[in-house]
NULUMZA-507246 format. One record per residue (C-alpha): z negated, x, y; residue number from 1; residue in one letter. Coordinates in nm, 2 decimals. Each point is the difference from the previous one (the first is absolute). Layout:
% NULUMZA-507246
@zz Z | xx X | yy Y | i NUM | aa a .
...
//
This chain:
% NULUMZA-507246
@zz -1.11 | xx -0.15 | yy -7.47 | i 1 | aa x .
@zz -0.10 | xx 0.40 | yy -0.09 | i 2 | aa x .
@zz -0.06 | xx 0.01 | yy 0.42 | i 3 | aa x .
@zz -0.25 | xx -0.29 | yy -0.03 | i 4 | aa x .
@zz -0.17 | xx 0.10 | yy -0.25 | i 5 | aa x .
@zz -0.05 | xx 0.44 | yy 0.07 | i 6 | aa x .
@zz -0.11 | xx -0.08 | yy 0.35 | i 7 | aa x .
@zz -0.31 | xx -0.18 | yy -0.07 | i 8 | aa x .
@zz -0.11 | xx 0.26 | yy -0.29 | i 9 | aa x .
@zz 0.07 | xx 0.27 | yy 0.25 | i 10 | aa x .
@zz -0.24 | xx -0.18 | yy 0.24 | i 11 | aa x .
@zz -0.23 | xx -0.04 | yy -0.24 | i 12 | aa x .
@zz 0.01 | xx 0.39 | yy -0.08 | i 13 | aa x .
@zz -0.01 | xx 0.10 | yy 0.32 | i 14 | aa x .
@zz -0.35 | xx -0.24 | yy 0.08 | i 15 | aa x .
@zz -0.26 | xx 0.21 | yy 0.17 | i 16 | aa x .
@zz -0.28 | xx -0.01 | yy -0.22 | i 17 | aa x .
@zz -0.27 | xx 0.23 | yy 0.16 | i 18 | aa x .
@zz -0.33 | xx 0.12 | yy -0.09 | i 19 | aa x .
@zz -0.30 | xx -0.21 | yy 0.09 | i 20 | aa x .
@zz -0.11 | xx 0.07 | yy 0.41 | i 21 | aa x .
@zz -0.37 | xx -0.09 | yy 0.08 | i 22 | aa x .
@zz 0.04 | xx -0.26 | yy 0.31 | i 23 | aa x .
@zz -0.34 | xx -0.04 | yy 0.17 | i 24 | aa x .
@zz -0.09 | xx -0.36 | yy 0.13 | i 25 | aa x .
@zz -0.21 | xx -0.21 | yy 0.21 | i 26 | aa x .
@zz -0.04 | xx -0.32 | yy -0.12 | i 27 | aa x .
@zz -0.16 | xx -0.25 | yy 0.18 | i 28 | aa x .
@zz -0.18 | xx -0.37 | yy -0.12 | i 29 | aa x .
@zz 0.16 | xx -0.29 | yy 0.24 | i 30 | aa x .
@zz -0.31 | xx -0.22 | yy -0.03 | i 31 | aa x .
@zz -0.26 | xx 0.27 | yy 0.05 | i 32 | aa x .
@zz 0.16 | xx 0.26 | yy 0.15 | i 33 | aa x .
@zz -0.09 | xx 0.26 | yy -0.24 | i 34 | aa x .
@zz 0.14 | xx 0.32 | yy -0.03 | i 35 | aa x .
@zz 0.05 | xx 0.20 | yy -0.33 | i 36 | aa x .
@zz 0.20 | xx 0.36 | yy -0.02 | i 37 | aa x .
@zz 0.14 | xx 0.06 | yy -0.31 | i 38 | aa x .
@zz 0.34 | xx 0.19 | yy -0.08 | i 39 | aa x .
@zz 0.24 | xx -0.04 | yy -0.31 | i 40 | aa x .
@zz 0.27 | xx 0.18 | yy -0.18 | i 41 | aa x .
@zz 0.30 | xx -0.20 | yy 0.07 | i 42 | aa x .
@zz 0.32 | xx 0.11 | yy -0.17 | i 43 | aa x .
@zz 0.31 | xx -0.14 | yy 0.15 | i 44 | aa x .
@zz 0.35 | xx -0.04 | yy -0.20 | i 45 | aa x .
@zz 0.31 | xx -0.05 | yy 0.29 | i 46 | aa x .
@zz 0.35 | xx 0.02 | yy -0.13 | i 47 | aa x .
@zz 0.23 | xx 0.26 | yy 0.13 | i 48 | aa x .
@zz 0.25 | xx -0.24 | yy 0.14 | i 49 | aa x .
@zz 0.03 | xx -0.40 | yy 0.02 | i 50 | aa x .
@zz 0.30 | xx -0.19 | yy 0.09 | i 51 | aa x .
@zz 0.06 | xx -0.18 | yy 0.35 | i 52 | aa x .
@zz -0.15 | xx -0.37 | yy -0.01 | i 53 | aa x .
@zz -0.14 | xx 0.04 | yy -0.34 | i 54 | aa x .
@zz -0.37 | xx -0.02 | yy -0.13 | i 55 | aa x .
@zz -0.20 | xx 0.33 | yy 0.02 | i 56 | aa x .
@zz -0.29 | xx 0.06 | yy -0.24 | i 57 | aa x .
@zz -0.24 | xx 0.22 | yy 0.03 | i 58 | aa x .
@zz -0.29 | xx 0.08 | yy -0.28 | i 59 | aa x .
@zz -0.36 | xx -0.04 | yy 0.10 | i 60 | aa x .
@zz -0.30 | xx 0.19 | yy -0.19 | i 61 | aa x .
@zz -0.35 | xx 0.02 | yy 0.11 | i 62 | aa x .
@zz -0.28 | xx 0.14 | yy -0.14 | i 63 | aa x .
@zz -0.38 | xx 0.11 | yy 0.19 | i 64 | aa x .
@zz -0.05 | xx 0.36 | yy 0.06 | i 65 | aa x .
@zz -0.30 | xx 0.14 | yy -0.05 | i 66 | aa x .
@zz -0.32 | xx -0.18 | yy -0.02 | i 67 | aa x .
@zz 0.01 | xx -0.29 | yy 0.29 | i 68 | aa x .
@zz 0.14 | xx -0.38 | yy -0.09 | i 69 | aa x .
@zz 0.06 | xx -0.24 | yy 0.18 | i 70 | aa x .
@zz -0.27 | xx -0.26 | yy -0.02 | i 71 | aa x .
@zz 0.07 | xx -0.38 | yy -0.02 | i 72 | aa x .
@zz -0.16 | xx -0.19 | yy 0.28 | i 73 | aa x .
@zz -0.31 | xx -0.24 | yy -0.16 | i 74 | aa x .
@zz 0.15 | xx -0.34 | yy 0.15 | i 75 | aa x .
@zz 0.37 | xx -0.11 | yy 0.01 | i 76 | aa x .
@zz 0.13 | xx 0.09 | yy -0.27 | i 77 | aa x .
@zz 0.01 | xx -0.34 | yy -0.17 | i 78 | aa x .
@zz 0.38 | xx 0.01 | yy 0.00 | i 79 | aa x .
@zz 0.05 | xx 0.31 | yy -0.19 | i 80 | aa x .
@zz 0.20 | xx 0.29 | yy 0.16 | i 81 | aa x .
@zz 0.30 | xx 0.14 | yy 0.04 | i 82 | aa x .
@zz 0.09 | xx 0.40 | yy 0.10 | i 83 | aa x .
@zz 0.32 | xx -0.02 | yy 0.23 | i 84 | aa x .
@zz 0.10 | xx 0.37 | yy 0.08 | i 85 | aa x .
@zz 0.28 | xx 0.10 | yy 0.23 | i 86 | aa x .
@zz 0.26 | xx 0.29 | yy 0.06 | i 87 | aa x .
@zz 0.06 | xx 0.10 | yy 0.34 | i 88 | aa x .
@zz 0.38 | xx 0.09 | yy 0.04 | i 89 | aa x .
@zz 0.12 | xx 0.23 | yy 0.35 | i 90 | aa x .
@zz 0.31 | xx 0.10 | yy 0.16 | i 91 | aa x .
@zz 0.22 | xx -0.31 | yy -0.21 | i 92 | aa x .
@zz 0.07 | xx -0.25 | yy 0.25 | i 93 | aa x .
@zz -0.09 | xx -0.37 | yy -0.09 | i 94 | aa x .
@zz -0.21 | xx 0.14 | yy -0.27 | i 95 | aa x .
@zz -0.35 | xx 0.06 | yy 0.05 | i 96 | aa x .
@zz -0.21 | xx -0.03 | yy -0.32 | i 97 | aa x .
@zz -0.02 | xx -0.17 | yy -0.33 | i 98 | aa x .
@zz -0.28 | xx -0.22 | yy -0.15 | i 99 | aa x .
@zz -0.11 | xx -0.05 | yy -0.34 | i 100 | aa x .
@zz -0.28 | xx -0.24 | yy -0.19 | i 101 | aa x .
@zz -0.21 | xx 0.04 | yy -0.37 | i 102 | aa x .
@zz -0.29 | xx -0.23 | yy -0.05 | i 103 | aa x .
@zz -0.34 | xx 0.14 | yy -0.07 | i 104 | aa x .
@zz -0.12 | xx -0.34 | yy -0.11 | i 105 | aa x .
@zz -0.35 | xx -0.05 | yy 0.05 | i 106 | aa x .
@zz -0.26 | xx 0.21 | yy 0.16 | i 107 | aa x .
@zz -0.37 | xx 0.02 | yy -0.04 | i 108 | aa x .
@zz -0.14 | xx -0.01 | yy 0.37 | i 109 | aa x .
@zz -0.16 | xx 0.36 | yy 0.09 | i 110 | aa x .
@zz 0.21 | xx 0.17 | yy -0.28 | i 111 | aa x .
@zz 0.27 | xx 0.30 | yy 0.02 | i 112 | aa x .
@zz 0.29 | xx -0.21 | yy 0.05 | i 113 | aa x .
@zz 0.30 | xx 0.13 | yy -0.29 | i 114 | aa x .
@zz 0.30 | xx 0.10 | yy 0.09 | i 115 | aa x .
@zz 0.30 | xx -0.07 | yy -0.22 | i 116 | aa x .
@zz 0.10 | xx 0.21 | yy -0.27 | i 117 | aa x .
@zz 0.36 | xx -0.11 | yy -0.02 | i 118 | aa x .
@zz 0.24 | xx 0.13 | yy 0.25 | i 119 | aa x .
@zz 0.02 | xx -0.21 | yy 0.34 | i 120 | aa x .
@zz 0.36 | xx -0.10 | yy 0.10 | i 121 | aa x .
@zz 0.00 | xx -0.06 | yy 0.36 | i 122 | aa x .
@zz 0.41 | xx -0.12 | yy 0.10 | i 123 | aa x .
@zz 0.20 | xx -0.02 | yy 0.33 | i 124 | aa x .
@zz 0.36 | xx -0.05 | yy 0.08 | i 125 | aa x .
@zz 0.21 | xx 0.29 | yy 0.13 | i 126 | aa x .
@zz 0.19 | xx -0.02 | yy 0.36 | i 127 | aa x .
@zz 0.34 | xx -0.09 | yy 0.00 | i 128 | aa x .
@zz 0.14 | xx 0.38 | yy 0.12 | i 129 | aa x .
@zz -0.06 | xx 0.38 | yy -0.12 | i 130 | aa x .
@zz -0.29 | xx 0.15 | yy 0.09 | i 131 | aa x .
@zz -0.26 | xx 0.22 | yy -0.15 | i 132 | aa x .
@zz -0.39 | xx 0.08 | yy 0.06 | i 133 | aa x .
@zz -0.36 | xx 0.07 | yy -0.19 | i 134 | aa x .
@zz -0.27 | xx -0.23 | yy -0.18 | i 135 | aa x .
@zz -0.30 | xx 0.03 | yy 0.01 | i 136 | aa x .
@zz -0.36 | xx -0.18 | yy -0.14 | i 137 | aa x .
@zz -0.14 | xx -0.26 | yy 0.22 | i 138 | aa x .
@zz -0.33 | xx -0.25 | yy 0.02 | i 139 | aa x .
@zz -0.10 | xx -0.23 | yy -0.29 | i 140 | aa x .
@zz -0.18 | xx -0.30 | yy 0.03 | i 141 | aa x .
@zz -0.20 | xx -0.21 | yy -0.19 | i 142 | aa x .
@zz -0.01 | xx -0.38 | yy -0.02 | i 143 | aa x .
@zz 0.16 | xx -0.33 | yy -0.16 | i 144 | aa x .
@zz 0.27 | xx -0.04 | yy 0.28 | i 145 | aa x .
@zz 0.17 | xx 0.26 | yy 0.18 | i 146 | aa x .
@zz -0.08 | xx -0.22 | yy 0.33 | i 147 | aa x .
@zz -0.41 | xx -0.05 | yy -0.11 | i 148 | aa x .
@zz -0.09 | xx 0.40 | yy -0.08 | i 149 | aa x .
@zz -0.36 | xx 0.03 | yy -0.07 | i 150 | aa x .
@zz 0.02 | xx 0.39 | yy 0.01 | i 151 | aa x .
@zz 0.27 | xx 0.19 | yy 0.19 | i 152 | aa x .
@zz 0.01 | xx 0.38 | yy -0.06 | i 153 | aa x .
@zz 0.21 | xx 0.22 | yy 0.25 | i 154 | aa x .
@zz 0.13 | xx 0.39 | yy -0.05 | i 155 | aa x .
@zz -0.24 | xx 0.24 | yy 0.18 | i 156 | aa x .
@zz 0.21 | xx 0.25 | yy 0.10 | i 157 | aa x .
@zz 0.37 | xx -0.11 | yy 0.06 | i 158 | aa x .
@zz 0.14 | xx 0.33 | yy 0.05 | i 159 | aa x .
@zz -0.15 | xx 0.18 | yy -0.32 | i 160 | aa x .
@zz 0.22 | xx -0.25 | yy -0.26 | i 161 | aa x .
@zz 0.29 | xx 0.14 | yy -0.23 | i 162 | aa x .
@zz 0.32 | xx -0.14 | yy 0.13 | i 163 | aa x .
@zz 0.27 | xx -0.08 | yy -0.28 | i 164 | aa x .
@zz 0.36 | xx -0.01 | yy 0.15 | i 165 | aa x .
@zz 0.21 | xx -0.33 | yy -0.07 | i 166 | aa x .
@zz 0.37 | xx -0.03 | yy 0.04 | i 167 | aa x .
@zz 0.18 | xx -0.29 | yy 0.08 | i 168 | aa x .
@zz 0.33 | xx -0.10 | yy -0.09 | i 169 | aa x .
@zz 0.11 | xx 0.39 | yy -0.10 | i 170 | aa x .
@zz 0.12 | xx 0.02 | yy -0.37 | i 171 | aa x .
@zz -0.01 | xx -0.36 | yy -0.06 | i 172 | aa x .
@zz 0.19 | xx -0.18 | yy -0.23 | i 173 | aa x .
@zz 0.07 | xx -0.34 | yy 0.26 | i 174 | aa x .
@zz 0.15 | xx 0.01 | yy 0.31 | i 175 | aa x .
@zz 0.04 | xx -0.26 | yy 0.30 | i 176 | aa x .
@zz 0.34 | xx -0.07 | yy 0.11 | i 177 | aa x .
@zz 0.09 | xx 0.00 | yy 0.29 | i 178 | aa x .
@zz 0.13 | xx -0.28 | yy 0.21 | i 179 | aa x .
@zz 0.39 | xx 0.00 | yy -0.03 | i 180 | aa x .
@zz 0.13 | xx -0.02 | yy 0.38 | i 181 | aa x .
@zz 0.36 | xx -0.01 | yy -0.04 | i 182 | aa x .
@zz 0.21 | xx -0.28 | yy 0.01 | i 183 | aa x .
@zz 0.05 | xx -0.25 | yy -0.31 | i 184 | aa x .
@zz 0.27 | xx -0.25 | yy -0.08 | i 185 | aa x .
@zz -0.06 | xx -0.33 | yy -0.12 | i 186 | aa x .
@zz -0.01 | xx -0.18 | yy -0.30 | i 187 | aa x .
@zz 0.36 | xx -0.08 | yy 0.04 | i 188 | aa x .
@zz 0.05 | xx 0.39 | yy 0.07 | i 189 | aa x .
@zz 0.10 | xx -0.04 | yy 0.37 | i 190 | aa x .
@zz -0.13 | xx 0.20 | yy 0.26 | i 191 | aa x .
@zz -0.31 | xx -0.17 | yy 0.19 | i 192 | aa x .
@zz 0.08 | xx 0.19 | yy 0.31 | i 193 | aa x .
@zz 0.06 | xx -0.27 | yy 0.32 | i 194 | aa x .
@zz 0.20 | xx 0.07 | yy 0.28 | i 195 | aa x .
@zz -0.13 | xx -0.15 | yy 0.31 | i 196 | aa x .
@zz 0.14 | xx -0.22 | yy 0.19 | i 197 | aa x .
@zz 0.19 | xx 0.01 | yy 0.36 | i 198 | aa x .
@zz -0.25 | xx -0.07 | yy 0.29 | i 199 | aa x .
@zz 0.11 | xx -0.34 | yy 0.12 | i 200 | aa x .
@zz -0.02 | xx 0.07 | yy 0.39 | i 201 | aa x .
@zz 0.28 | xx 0.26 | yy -0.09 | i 202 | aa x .
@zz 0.32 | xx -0.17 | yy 0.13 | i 203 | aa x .
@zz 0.37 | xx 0.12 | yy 0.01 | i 204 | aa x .
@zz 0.40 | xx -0.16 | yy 0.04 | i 205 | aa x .
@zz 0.20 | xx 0.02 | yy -0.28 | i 206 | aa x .
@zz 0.40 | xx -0.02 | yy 0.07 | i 207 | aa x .
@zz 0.11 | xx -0.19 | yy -0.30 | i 208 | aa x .
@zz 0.38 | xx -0.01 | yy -0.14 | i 209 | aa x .
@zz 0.03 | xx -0.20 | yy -0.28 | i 210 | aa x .
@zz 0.12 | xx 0.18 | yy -0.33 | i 211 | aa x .
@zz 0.42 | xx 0.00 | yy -0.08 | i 212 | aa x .
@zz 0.03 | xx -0.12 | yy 0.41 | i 213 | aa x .
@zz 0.27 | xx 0.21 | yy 0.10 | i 214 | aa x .
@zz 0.24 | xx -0.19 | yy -0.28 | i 215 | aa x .
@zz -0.07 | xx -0.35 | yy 0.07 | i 216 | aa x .
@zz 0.04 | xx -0.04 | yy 0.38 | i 217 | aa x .
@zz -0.32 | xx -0.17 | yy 0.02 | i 218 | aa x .
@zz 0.00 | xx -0.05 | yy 0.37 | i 219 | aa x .
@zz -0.17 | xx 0.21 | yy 0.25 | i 220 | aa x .
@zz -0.14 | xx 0.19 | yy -0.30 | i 221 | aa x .
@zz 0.33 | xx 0.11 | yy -0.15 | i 222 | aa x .
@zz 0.09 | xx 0.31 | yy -0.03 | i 223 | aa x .
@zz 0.34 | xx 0.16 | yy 0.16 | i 224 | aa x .
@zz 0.19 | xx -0.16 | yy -0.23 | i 225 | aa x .
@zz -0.11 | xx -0.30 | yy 0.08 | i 226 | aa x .
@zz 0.05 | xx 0.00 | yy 0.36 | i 227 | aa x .
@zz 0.38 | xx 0.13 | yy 0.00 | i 228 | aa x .
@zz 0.06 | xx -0.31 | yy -0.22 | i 229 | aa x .
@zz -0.16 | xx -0.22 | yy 0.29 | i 230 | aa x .
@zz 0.18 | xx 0.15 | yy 0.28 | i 231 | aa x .
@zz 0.35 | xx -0.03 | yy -0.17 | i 232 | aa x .
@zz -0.02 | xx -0.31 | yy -0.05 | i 233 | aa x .
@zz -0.16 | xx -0.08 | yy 0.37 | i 234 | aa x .
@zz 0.36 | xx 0.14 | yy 0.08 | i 235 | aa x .
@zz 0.19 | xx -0.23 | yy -0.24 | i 236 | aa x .
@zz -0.13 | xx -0.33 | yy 0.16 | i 237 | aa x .
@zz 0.10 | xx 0.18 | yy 0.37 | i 238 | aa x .
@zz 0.31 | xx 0.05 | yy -0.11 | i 239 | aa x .
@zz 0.04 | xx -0.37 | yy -0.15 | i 240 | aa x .
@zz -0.11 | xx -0.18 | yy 0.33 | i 241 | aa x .
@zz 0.20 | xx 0.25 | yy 0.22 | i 242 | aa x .
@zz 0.35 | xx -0.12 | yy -0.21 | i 243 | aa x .
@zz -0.10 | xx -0.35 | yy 0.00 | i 244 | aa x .
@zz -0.01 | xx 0.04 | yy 0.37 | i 245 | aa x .
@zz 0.33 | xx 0.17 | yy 0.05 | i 246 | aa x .
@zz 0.14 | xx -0.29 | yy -0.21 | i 247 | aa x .
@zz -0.15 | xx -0.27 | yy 0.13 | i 248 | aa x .
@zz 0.15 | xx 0.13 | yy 0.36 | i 249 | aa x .
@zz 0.30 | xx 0.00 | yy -0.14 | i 250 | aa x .
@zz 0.02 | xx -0.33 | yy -0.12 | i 251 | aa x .
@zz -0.14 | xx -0.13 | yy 0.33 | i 252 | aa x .
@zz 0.33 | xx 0.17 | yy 0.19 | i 253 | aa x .
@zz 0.27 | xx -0.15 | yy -0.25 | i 254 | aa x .
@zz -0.12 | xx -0.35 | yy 0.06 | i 255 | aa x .
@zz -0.05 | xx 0.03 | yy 0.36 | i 256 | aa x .
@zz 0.41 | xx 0.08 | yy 0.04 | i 257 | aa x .
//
């Protein structure tokens, strides 16, 4: 329980909170092609580390620098508007930015358009494996649908942003297990390993002798024993017809004198 709870507060310790960075923009109007320049202070919040596969949130605040605003456009507006900002995220595989939403409510037409004074959350889920990389401010637009922008405002100069490092997966407090390979018994706790079979076309002679053969003189499969019995008694019933012969010779003499 103490490892569940220490983690996140060290996260939360550990958060980047920086000093606001002036990002210069160019935002253009979709239905007019307009272009405006203007460039805010944009002050980013990324948390030190973030668990595998878990929501990453990263805090949003914007506020104009210097004299420029952005100006409303004078038609379309009926809907109200929205400010949807976005994070860039490099070097994380599977991860490459985060997007939050406030609602500005609505806008007079030709007017500075406000931007929230709230922080922004803009979320993502992390990749499911260890990795780490930088953060960094990205465009904003401005509309009632991320899909129907009525202004979209892009970073100037790429290469001049403040990159905030991001780990994921080091230091977290969840893991992912990994998927247990070895072999596993049943619910009756025997083994579920099969052996195969013998291939079929595989053929072979088997000499048989029944079991206890060589004591019950169980014809040709008998064992010695067996056999010595036979041939004694082969000799017996010789023996018998030979006398009977003799005698019967005998008798044959006597009456014949």
């Amino acid at each position: 329980m103490r490892v569940h709870l220490i983690a996140p507060l060290a996260a939360l310790l550990l958060s980047h909170a920086h000093a606001a960075t002036v990002v210069p923009y160019e935002c253009t109007t979709i239905a007019t092609g307009e272009k405006q320049e203007i460039r805010i202070d944009v002050v980013l919040t990324v948390p030190a580390t973030v668990g595998r596969r878990e929501n990453l949130t990263i805090g949003w605040t914007g506020s104009y620098a210097g004299a420029d605003e952005l100006l409303a456009p004078t038609t379309g507006l009926d809907g109200g508007l929205n400010l949807y900002a976005y994070a860039g995220i490099s070097d994380i595989r599977g991860l490459t930015s985060a997007t939050g939403v406030a609602q500005l409510g609505t806008v007079t037409p030709g007017a500075p358009i406000p931007l929230p004074t709230t922080t922004v959350n803009l979320t993502t889920t992390t990749p499911d494996r260890d990795d780490a990389g930088t953060v960094h401010a990205a465009a904003i637009n401005f509309g009632p649908t991320p899909q129907e922008p009525v202004i979209e405002c892009e970073v100037k100069d790429r290469g001049a942003l403040t990159e905030y490092p991001l780990a994921v997966g080091e230091g977290a407090a969840t893991t992912t297990p990994s998927p247990d390979t070895s072999e596993t018994d049943d619910e009756d706790g025997e083994d579920t390993t099969t052996t195969p079979e013998p291939d079929d076309t595989v053929t072979a002679t088997v000499t048989r002798t029944p079991a206890g053969g060589a004591d019950t003189g169980a014809g040709g499969e008998a064992g010695p024993d067996g056999r010595a019995l036979v041939l004694v008694g082969s000799l017996l019933v010789l023996f018998s017809s030979a006398t009977g012969l003799v005698l019967r010779g005998r008798s044959r003499r006597a009456s014949q004198q």
